[in-house]
C-alpha positions as YAML, in Angstrom:
chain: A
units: angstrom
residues:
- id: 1
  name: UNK
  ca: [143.29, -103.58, -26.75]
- id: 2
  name: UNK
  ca: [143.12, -99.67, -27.63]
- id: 3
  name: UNK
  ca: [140.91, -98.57, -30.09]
- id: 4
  name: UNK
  ca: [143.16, -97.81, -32.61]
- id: 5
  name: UNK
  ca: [144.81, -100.87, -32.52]
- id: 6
  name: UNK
  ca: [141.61, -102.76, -32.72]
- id: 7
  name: UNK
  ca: [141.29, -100.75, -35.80]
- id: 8
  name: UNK
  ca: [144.50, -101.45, -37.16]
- id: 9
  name: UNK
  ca: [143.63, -105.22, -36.50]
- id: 10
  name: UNK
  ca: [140.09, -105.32, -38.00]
- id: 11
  name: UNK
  ca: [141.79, -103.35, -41.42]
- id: 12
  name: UNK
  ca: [144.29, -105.93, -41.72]
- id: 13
  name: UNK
  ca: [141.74, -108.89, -41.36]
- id: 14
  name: UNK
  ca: [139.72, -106.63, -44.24]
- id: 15
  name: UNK
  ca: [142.16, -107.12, -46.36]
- id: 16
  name: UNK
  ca: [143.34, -110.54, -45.80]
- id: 17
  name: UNK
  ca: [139.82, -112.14, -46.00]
- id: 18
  name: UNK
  ca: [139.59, -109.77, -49.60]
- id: 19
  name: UNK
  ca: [143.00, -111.02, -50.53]
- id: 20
  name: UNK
  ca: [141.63, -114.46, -49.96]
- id: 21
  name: UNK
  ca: [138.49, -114.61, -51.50]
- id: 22
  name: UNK
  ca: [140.06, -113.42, -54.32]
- id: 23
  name: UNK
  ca: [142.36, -116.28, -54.57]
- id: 24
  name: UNK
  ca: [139.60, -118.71, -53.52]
- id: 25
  name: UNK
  ca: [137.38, -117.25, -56.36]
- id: 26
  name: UNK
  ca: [140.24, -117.79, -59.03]
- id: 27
  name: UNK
  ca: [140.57, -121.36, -57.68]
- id: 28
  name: UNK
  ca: [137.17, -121.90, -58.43]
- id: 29
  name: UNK
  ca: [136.18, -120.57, -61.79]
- id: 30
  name: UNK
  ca: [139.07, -120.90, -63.55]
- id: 31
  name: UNK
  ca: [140.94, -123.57, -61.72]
- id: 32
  name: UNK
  ca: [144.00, -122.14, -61.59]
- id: 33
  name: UNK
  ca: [145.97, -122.09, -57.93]
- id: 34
  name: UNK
  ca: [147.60, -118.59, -57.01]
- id: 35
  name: UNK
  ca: [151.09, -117.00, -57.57]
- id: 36
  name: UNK
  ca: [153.41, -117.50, -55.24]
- id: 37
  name: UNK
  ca: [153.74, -113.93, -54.66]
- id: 38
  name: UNK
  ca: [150.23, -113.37, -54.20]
- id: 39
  name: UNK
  ca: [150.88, -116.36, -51.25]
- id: 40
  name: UNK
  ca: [153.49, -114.51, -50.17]
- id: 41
  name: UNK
  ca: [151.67, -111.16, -50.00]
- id: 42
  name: UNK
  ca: [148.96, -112.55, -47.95]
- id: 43
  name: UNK
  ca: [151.58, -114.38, -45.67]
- id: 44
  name: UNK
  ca: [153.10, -110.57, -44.79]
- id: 45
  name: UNK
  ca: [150.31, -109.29, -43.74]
- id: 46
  name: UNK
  ca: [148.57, -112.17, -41.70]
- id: 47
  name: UNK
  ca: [152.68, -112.08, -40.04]
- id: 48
  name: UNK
  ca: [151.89, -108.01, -39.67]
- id: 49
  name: UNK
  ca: [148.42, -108.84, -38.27]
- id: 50
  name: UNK
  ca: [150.31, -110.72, -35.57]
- id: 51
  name: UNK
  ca: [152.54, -108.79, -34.81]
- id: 52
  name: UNK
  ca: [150.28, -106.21, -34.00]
- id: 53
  name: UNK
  ca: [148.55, -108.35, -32.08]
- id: 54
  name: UNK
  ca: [151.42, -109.61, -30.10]
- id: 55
  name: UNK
  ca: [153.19, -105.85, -29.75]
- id: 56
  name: UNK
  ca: [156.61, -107.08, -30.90]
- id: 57
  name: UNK
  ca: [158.31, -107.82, -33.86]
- id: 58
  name: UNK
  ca: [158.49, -111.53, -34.70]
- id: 59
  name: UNK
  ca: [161.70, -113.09, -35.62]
- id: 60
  name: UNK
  ca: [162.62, -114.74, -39.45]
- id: 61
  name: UNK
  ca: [163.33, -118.58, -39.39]
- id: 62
  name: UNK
  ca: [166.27, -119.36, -41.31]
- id: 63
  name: UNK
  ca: [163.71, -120.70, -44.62]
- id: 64
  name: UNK
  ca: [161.71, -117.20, -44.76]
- id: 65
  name: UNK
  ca: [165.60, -115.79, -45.28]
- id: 66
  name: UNK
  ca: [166.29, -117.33, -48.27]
...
């Protein structure tokens, strides 16, 4: 893997794990499960982080569509 991709994969995992504990923390003091969206927003970018990974774009199943 080239160094800049191996930077571009180590940012997205930065964020991800931030995104995450984030959500976990809200879980656990105030007991309250996260917004879809904020799923969804974590979702892109773990899909992003794999398709950097992989070097090719990764195709929609028919329920992320709708």
């Amino acid at each position: 893997m080239s160094q800049s991709k191996r930077e571009q994969v180590v940012s997205h995992l930065r964020y991800i794990r931030q995104e995450l504990r984030e959500m976990h923390q809200g879980i656990l003091e105030e007991g309250m499960l996260p917004e879809s969206g904020e799923i969804r927003g974590v979702m892109a970018q773990m899909e992003a982080l794999f398709e950097l990974v992989e070097g090719k774009t990764v195709k929609k199943n028919k329920a992320d569509a709708s």
